[in-house]
C-alpha positions, 0 to 999 in steps of 0.5 A: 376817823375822827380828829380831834383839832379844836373846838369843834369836832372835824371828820377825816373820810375817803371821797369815794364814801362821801362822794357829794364832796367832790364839787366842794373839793375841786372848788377848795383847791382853786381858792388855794392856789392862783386862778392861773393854775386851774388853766388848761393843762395836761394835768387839769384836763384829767383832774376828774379822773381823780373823782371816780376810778382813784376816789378812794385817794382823796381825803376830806375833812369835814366839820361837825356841820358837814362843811368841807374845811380841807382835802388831799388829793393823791394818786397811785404811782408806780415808783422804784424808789430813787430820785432817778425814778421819781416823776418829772411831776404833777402833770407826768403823774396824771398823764402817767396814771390816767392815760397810761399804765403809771396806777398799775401795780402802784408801789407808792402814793403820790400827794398831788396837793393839800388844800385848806380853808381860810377859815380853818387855817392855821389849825395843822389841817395840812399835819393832819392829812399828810400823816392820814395819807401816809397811814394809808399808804402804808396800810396799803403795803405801798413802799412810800409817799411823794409830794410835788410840793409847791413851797408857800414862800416861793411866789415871793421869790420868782427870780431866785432859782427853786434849787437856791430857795430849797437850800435856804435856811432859817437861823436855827438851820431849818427850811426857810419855807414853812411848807416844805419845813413841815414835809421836812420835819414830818420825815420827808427827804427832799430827792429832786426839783421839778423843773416842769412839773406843771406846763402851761400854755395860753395865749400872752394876752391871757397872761397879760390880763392875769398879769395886770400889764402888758408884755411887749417882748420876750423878757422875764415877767413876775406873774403874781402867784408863780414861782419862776419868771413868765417867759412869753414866745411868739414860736411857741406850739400850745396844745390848743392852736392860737395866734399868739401864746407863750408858755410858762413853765412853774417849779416844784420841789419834788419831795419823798415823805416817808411813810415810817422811817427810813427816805423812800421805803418803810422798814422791814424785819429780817425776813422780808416780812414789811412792817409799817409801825411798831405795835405799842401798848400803853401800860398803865391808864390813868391820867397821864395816858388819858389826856397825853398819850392816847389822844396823840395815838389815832394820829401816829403813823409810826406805832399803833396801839395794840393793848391797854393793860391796867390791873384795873379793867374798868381803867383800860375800858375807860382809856379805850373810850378816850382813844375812840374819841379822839378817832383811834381806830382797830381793837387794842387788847385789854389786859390786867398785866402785861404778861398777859399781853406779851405777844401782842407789843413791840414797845410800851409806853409806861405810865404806872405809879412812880415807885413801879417804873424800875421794875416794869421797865426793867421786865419789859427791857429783859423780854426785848420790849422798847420802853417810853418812860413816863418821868421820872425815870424811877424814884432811886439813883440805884434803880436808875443805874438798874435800867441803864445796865439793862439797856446795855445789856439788851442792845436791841432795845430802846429806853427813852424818856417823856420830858416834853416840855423840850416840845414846848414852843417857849422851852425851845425858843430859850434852848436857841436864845441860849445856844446862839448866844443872843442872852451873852453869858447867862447869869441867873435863873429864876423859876417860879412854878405854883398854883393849887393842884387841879390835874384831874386823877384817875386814882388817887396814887399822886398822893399816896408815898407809897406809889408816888415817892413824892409830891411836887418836887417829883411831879413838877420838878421832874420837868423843871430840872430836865429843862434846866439840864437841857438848857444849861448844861450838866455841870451842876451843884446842889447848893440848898433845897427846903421842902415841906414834906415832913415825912409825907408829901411834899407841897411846897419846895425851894431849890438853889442850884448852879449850873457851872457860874449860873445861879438858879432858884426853882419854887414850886408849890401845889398850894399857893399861887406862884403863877407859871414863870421862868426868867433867865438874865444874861450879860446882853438880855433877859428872857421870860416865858410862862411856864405851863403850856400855852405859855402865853405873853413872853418877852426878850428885851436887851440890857439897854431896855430895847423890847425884841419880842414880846407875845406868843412864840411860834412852834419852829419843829420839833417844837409843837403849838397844840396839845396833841400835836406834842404826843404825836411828835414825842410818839413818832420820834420814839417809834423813830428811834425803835425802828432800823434807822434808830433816830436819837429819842429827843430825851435820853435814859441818860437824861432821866437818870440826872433828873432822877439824881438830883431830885433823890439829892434834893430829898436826902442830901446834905444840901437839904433844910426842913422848910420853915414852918409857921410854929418854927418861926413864932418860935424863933421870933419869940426867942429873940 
């Protein structure tokens, strides 16, 4: 399978088929934990194991030189799915799997460690593996995927007990440490703490080398790298007879990282028959498709792509290439309609022409297809009404829609600023979003009426609007809106909203350069962020001109800082929200529907004024 995760192209493969991988692995794994880890152990004296009878378990990520850059290592269990029943941790796992009889009729995958390369890090590598190590394991038909995981904040930390440091939160309510906030975010449920999930045993004086002082008494010594307090004992036993040894027992949090959706087992349908994604097509493969949703799709552990249906067949082949390249995998059908490839879907993803979405949406709602809505939801209020009684109508169905911008780093640090109450009372919003167009088409439908319905007020103003709605609420009154369309496209638009007391101006524009920008200004600070996505240099500074950040915004989850990854976190809540737990799809058909109003207002309200024009003008002038 091919990953696609920057410049350079990087390979994701079992060890037992690049088995020459195995010395680099090992070596991979030392480097990203403290030396004193790789001390004798239960568990260490059998990690070999792991190169031979279980190598179809471990993962490597190669680049485009065949250079090892990060690997999983993993081994079969035998787990009944309660917390009760998971292991007591990594040592239990390999003396339980290479000793006894724990691999045998394995019901799950257990993750023993995620290792990176320094060079390489920073690139979501972990994400990466962690998803392929859960399609694996579900391919496999196993019932879920544990992690004895060894929180990355915790060594700074040794003297707060490991069941206090996993309940800390960051202000926005999340894990405090970033490791387990990735497990988090990525479905797992914590279960259990390990209390000993890795013993070692080893002379004190080996302890005090590691150390770098000497331990004199019984205390509780910090040994940099651990996670507890060293506790040295003269009457310790080691496995390996020495005069003098103490023992230090390293705590884990033990985490179950469900394979689809529900904390420990993947879904089923009512007759038993185990399911483990829900089979998806993409209708309608143009740009959109080509360059969001398809190369998202290899990294989706809860949907799969089952069919590529475009009227045109050329435009179907053309997007499978694109999912190849980015390492998609399995033989999706082809189709000209999605008639043809009824039985073949379970939920679609509808990214045809504008003016065609009501009526797709509202056939494939009708034949109880869930439907991800490429925006806008539809290009009349009465249609988006249609789809929203149909929903009702067929309560086994999913409609949700594809605004993510709500992913977007930026976007979501304005959503908190706003909610927590660090601008005060927000008083005004200015929004400038304009360059010449260069998204590059398939087909020229963005500038055909027919199909389009509209220019840059449907295009961009359908991501504008939902974020203004999202950050500001739906109290909202149209007060004026210009645009240039003339009966035909629009190009150039103006929009002035209030959103309860907030007053908001939106200009956008496919022909001059208006750069990519968004200000909002409150009682007690102003904010601004770039638009587009990165988002660049963005900046909060207080009435008082004290600068509170200033530069890029770090993606706190769901929030995304990679392209790819925004798809991947959009596909699975959407194939999250398809599946019997019905998690909330991070946009609404509700939410579609308002954007959709708004827009058909800004077009044929009473609010709405021709854009001047440059005869309209030189007339006006020379009438004065």
């Amino acid at each position: 399978m091919r990953a696609s995760t920057g410049p350079a192209e990087l390979t994701v493969s079992r060890l037992s088929d690049a088995p020459g991988l195995a010395d680099a692995a090992d070596r991979l794994v030392a480097e990203n934990m403290p030396a004193f880890m790789t001390w004798e152990s239960p568990g260490n004296w059998r990690w070999h194991h792991l190169h031979g009878s279980f190598a179809t378990h471990q993962l490597c990520v190669t680049d485009e030189r065949g250079t090892l850059v990060a690997a999983a290592h993993g081994l079969p269990v035998r787990w009944n799915g309660t917390a009760d029943g998971l292991p007591a941790g990594a040592d239990d796992v390999l003396v339980g799997a290479v000793d006894g009889d724990l691999a045998e009729r394995p019901t799950a995958l257990c993750l023993l460690s995620v290792s990176v390369a320094a060079s390489h890090r920073g690139r979501r590598l972990p994400e990466l593996l962690l998803r392929r190590a859960r399609g694996d394991a579900s391919g496999a038909g196993l019932r879920g995927l544990v992690i004895p995981v060894r929180p990355t904040g915790k060594a700074r930390y040794p003297l707060v007990p490991m069941a206090e440091y996993v309940r800390w939160r960051t202000p926005d309510g999340l894990p405090f440490d970033p490791w387990l906030r990735t497990h988090l975010r990525l479905g797992a449920e914590r279960l259990a703490i390990a209390e000993r999930s890795l013993v070692i045993h080893q002379p004190v004086a080996r302890w005090e080398q590691a150390a770098g002082f000497p331990m004199p008494g019984p205390g509780g010594y910090v040994v940099p790298g651990a996670l507890a307090p060293y506790r040295p004992t003269r009457t310790a036993r080691p496995p390996i007879p020495s005069p003098t040894s103490g023992c230090s027992t390293l705590s884990d949090a033990a985490i179950s990282l469900p394979i689809a959706i529900t904390a420990s087992t993947f879904p089923r349908h009512p007759n038993g028959v185990l399911m483990s994604s829900i089979r998806l097509a993409v209708i309608g493969c143009g740009a959109a498709a080509r360059a969001c949703h398809l190369p998202a799709l290899p990294q989706v552990t809860g949907a799969r792509l089952t069919a590529l249906v475009d009227p045109d067949a050329a435009h179907a082949e053309g997007a499978f290439q694109v999912y190849r390249e980015y390492g998609g995998s399995g033989s999706p059908q082809p189709a000209t309609s999605w008639q043809e490839a009824l039985g073949s879907f379970d939920a679609a993803v509808v990214a045809v022409p504008h003016t065609r979405h009501a009526q797709l949406a509202d056939d494939l709602l009708r034949h109880g297809k869930h439907v991800l809505m490429e925006k806008p939801m539809t290009t009349s209020p009465a249609d988006a009404e249609m789809l929203l009684k149909t929903a009702a109508d067929h309560p086994g169905t999913v409609l949700a829609m594809a605004h993510p911008r709500r992913l977007f780093p930026a976007y979501a640090w304005v959503h908190r600023l706003i909610r927590n109450g660090a601008l005060g009372t927000v008083k005004r919003v200015h929004w400038t979003e304009g360059h010449p167009y260069s998204w590059e088409p398939v087909t020229w439908s963005m500038f055909d009426r027919r199909l389009a319905h509209g220019g840059v007020l449907t295009d961009t103003g359908s991501h504008v609007f939902d974020s203004l709605f999202w950050w500001l609420g739906e109290d909202m009154t149209l007060m004026d809106h210009q645009d240039d369309s003339m009966g035909g496209l629009d190009s150039d638009s103006r929009t002035w909203l209030r959103f309860g007391t907030v007053d908001v101006i939106v200009e956008l524009s496919r022909l001059r350069p208006l750069g990519t920008c968004c200000t909002i200004t409150g009682t007690e600070a102003e904010v601004t962020i770039g638009t587009d996505f990165p988002a660049g240099e963005c900046t909060l500074v207080t009435r008082s001109g004290e600068v509170l950040h200033r530069g890029d915004v770090a993606p706190i989850a769901p929030a995304q800082g990679e392209w790819e990854a925004l798809f991947v976190e959009q596909l699975e809540n959407f194939a999250a929200a398809c599946g019997p737990q019905a998690v909330a799809p991070y946009s609404t058909a509700e939410d579609g529907k308002r954007v959709v109003d708004l827009i058909d207002a800004c077009y044929h309200g009473p609010a709405r004024r021709a854009a001047p024009q440059p005869w309209t003008v030189n007339r006006t002038r020379s009438a004065a």
